[in-house]
C-alpha positions as CSV (number, residue, x, y, z in Angstrom):
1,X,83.6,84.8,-73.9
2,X,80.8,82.9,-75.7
3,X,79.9,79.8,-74.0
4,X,78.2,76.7,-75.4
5,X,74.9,76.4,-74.1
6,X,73.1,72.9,-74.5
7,X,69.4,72.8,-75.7
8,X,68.3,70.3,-73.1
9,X,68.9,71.6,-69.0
10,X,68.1,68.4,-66.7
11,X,67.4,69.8,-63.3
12,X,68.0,67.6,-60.1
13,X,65.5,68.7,-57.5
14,X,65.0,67.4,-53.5
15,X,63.2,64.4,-53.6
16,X,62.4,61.5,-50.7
17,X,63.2,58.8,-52.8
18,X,66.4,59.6,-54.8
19,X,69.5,61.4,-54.1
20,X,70.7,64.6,-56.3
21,X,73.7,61.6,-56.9
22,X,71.2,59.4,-58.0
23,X,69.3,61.8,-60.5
24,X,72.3,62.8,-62.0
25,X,73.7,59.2,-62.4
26,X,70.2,58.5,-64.3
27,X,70.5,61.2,-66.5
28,X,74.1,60.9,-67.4
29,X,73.7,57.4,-68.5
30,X,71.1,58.4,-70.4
31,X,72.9,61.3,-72.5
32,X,72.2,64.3,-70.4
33,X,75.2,66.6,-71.1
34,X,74.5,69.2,-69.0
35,X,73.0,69.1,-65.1
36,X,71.9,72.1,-63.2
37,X,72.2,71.1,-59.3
38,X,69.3,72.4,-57.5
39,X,69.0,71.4,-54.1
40,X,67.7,73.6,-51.6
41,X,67.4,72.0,-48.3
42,X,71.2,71.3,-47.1
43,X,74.1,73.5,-45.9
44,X,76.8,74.0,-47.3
45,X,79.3,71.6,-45.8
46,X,76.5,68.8,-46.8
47,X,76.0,70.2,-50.8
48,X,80.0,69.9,-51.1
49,X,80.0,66.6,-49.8
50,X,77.5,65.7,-52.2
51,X,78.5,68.0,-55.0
52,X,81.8,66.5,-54.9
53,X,80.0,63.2,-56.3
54,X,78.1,64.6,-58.6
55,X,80.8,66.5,-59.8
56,X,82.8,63.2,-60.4
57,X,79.9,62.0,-62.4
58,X,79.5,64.7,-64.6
59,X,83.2,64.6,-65.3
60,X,83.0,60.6,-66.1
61,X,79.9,61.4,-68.8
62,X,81.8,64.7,-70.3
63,X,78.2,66.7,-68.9
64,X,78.5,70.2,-67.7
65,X,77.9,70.9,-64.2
66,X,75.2,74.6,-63.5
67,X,74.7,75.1,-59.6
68,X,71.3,76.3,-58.8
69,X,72.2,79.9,-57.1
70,X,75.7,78.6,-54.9
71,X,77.8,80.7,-56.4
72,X,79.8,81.1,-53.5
73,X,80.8,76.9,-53.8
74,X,82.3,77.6,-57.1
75,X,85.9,77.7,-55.3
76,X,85.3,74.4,-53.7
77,X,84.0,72.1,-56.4
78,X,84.4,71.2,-60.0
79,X,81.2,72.8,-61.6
80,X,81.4,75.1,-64.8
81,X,78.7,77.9,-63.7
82,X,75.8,78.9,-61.8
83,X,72.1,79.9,-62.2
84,X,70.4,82.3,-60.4
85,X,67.0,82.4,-59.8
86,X,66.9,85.8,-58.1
87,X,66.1,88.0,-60.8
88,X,66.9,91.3,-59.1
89,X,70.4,89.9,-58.9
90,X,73.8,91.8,-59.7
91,X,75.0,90.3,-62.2
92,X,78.1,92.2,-62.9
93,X,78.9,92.1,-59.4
94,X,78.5,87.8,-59.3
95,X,80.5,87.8,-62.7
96,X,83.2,89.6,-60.9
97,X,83.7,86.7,-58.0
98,X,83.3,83.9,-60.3
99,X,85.0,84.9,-63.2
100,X,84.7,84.7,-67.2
101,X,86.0,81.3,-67.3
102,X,82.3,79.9,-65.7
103,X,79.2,79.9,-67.2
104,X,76.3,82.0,-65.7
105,X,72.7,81.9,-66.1
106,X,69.7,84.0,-65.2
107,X,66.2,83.5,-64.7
108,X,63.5,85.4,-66.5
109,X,59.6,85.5,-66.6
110,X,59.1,89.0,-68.9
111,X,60.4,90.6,-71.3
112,X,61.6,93.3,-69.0
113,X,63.8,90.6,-67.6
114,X,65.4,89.3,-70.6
115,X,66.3,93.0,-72.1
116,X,67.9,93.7,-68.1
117,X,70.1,90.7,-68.3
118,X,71.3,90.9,-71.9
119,X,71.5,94.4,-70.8
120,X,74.1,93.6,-67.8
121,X,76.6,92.0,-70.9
122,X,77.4,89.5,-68.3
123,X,74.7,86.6,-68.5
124,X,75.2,83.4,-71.0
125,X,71.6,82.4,-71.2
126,X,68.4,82.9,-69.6
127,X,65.7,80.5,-68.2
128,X,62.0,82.0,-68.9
129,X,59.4,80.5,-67.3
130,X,57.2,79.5,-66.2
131,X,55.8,77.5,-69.0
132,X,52.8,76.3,-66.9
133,X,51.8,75.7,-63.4
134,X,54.5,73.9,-61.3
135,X,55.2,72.5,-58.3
136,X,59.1,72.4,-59.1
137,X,59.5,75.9,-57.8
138,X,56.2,77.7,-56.8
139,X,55.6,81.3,-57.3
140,X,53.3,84.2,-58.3
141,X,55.0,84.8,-62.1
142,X,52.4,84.6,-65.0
143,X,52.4,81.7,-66.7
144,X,53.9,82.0,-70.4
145,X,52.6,79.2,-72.2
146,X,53.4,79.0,-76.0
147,X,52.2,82.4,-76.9
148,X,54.1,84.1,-74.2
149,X,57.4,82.7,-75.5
150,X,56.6,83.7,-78.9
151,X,56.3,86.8,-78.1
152,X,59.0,87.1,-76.3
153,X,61.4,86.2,-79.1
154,X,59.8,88.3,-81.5
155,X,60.5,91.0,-79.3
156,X,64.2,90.1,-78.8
157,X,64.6,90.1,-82.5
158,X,62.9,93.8,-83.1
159,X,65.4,94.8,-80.0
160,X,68.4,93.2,-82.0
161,X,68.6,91.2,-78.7
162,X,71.0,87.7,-79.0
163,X,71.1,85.4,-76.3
164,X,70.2,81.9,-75.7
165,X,66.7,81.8,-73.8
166,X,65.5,78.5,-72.2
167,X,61.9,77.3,-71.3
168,X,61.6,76.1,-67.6
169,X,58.7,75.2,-65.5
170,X,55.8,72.4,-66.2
171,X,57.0,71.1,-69.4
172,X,55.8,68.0,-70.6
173,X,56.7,65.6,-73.4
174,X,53.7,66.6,-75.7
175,X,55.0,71.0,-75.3
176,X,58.5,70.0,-76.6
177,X,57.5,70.3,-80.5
178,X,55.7,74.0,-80.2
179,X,58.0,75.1,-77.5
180,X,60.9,74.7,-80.1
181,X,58.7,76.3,-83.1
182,X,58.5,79.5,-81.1
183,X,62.3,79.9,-81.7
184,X,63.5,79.4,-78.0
185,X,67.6,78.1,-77.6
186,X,65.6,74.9,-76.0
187,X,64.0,73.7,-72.5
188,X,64.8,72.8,-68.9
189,X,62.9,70.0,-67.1
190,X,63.1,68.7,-63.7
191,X,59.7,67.0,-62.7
192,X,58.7,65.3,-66.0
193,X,61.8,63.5,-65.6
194,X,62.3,63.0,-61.8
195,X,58.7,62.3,-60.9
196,X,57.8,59.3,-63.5
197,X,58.6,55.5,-63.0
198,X,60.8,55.3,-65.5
199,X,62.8,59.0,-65.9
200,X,65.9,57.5,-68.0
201,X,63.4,56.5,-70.9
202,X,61.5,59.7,-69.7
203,X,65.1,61.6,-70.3
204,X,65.2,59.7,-73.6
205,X,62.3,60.9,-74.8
206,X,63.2,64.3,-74.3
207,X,66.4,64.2,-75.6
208,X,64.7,63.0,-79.3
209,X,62.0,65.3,-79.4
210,X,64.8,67.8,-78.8
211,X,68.1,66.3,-81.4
């Protein structure tokens, strides 16, 4: 079942200041129509609690709902997929508890990844990152940059591979334009939205350079 996938993933992420609710409010008002939930700190009785609001939100605005890794929560709230970041995942095996009806995303850093994943016939996109260095979600992957999504694609197009792929981590405003000339489906942010004074016009600004 071929899902739509949007070209611009807003990412809540834990911050001191603003609630996942809050985040997602922001960007809904300010056209996001799809919001991956990542929050990492609670349990689960506090991320249905919560997700239950942001759920309601996302319903108000039309966006789509991606939990960050939960897939177990899918029963209990009103979200249309989930992303996992663990890319030794089993796919097939996640697909199988939550269905064909929800959306499900991977993450990716090489090549290797993304040929696994389309591999597994189960994933709708993939996330490949990261872009550049980021505090978002530290780790030891290689950083792609521009070139390393370019060649990427033009690898998935020798292999005859078809499937939406996504650049996450450290993107800013400015890497929107070359991002997009490399071929990728589009680009996930979290920080260059969440972390500026002003992230609805910061959404905004995104979402032109983007449509």
């Amino acid at each position: 079942m071929k899902k739509y996938i949007s070209k611009f993933h807003y990412l809540t992420q834990d911050l001191p200041h603003r609630s996942h609710v809050e985040q997602t409010a922001i960007a809904c008002k300010s056209g996001a129509n799809w919001i991956q939930y990542r929050c990492l700190t609670k349990s689960d009785s506090e991320l249905i609690e919560e997700l239950h609001q942001v759920a309601s939100i996302c319903d108000d605005w039309g966006a789509t709902l991606i939990l960050t890794d939960h897939y177990h929560l899918l029963d209990q709230v009103d979200a249309q997929g989930v992303h996992l970041e663990d890319m030794q995942a089993d796919f097939n095996k996640i697909r199988e508890i939550i269905s064909d009806e929800k959306t499900l995303g991977a993450s990716a850093n090489t090549f290797e990844d993304i040929q696994r994943i389309f591999l597994s016939g189960v994933v709708d996109y993939i996330g490949c990152g990261p872009f550049s260095l980021t505090k978002t979600k530290p780790n030891d992957y290689p950083l792609l940059g521009i070139n390393g999504y370019a060649e990427r694609i033009a690898k998935m197009i020798v292999s005859g591979i078809e499937i939406p792929v996504l650049a996450v981590g450290g993107i800013k405003i400015d890497d929107t334009e070359p991002l997009l000339k490399t071929g990728i489906h589009g680009i996930a942010v979290s920080a260059s939205v969440n972390l500026t004074d002003n992230p609805a016009e910061a959404f905004r600004d995104f979402y032109k350079m983007i449509y």
